[in-house]
N, C-alpha and C positions, 0 to 999 in steps of 0.2 A: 144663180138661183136667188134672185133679189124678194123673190115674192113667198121665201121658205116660211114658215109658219110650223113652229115643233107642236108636236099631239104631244109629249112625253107629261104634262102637266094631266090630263087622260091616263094613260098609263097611270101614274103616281095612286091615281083615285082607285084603281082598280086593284091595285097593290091592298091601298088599305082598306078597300073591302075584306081582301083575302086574309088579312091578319085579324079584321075583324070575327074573321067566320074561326081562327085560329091556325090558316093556314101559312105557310110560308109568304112573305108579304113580298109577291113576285105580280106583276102587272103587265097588258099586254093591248097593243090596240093597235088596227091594220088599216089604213084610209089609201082609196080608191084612187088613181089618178086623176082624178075630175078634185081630190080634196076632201071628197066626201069620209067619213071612219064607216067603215062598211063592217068592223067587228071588234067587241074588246070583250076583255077576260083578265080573272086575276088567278093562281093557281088554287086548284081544286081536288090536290092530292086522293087529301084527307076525306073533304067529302065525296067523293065520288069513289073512294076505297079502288085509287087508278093509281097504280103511278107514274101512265102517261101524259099525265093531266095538269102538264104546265100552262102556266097560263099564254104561252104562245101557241102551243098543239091546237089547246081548244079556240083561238082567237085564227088560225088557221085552219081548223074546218069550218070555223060560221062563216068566212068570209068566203071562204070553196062552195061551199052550200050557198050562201047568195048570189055567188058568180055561176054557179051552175056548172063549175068545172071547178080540175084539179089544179087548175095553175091559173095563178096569181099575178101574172106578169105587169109590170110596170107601177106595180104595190108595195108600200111601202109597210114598213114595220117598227114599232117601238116599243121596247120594252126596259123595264127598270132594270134588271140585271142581265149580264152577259149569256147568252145563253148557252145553255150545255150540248156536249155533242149531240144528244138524240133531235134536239130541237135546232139547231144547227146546219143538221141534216135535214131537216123538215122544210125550214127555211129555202133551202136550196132547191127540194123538188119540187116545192111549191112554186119555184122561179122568181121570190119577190125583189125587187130591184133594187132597194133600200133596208139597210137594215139600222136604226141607231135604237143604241140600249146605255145605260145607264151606270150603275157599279160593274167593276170587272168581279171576275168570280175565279179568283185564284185555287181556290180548293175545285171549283166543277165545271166551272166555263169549258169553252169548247170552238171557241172564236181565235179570242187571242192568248187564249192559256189554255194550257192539256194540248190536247189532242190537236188543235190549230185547222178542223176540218175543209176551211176554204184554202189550204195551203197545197192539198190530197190533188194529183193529176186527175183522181178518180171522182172528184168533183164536176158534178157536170154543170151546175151554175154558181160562179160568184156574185150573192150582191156586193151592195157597196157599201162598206160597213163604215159607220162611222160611231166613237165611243164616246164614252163623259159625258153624253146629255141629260143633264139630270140629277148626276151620278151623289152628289151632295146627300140630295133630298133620299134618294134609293139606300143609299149609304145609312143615313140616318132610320129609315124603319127595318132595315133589319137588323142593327145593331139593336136596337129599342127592343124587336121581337125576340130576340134571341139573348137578351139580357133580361127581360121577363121569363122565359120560359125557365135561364137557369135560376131566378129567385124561385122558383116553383114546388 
C-alpha cells in the first residue's frame, strides 16, 4: 500500500472538538475507497443525552446515510481510541474493511482488550485492524481531559 495516506490527524480534530463541547475527547472519520472522508464525528454522549453516541456510531450512520445503504464495504475507519464492544460490533455489520484507531483502551476496548469481539466464530466480518496510529497524540488529550475534570 505505498500510496497509504492516514486521516487519523482528522480524527484527532474531531476528538477535540468533543472535549471542547466537554465530551469525552474520542474522534472518528470514515473515508470512501475512492479516498474521499465521506464522514467524521467526535463523541456526543453528553450532548445528545445518548449513550450510543460514540463518535464511531454516529461517523457510521452518516457515512450509511450518504452511501444509501447499511454496509460500508471496502471503507475504512479511524478513530483515536480503541473501540468498545458496542461499536466494534457496529464496525463489523457495517462490513468496513479497515479499521486503525489510536490509544488502546484497557478499561473498555472491545478490540484487543475485553471482550476481543473480532476473535467471536459469531462474528460475521473481520476488518483489518491495525493499532498505535496516533496513539501518542489520542493518549495525550484524554489524559489532559480527564486530569481537568478530576481538578474540577
Amino acid at each position: 500500500m505505498s500510496d497509504f495516506r492516514s486521516h487519523m490527524e482528522a480524527a484527532l480534530n474531531e476528538a477535540r472538538a468533543a472535549a471542547a463541547l466537554g465530551e469525552v475527547p474520542v474522534g472518528a472519520v470514515i473515508v470512501a475507497p475512492d479516498g474521499q472522508v465521506v464522514a467524521r464525528a467526535g463523541n456526543r454522549t453528553r450532548t445528545l443525552s445518548d449513550p450510543s453516541a460514540h463518535a464511531e456510531m454516529l461517523a457510521i450512520r452518516a457515512a450509511c446515510a450518504a452511501a444509501g445503504s447499511e454496509r460500508l464495504s471496502g471503507h475504512t475507519l479511524y478513530v483515536t481510541l480503541e473501540p468498545c464492544p458496542m461499536c466494534a460490533a457496529a464496525i463489523s455489520f457495517a462490513r468496513i474493511a479497515r479499521l486503525y484507531y489510536g490509544a488502546a483502551d484497557p478499561k473498555s476496548g472491545g478490540v484487543a482488550q475485553g471482550p476481543r469481539i473480532y476473535t467471536h466464530a459469531q462474528t460475521h466480518h473481520v476488518p483489518e485492524v491495525y493499532e498505535g496510529i496516533g496513539a501518542r497524540e489520542a493518549e495525550a488529550l484524554l489524559k489532559a481531559f480527564f486530569a481537568a475534570r478530576r481538578e474540577q
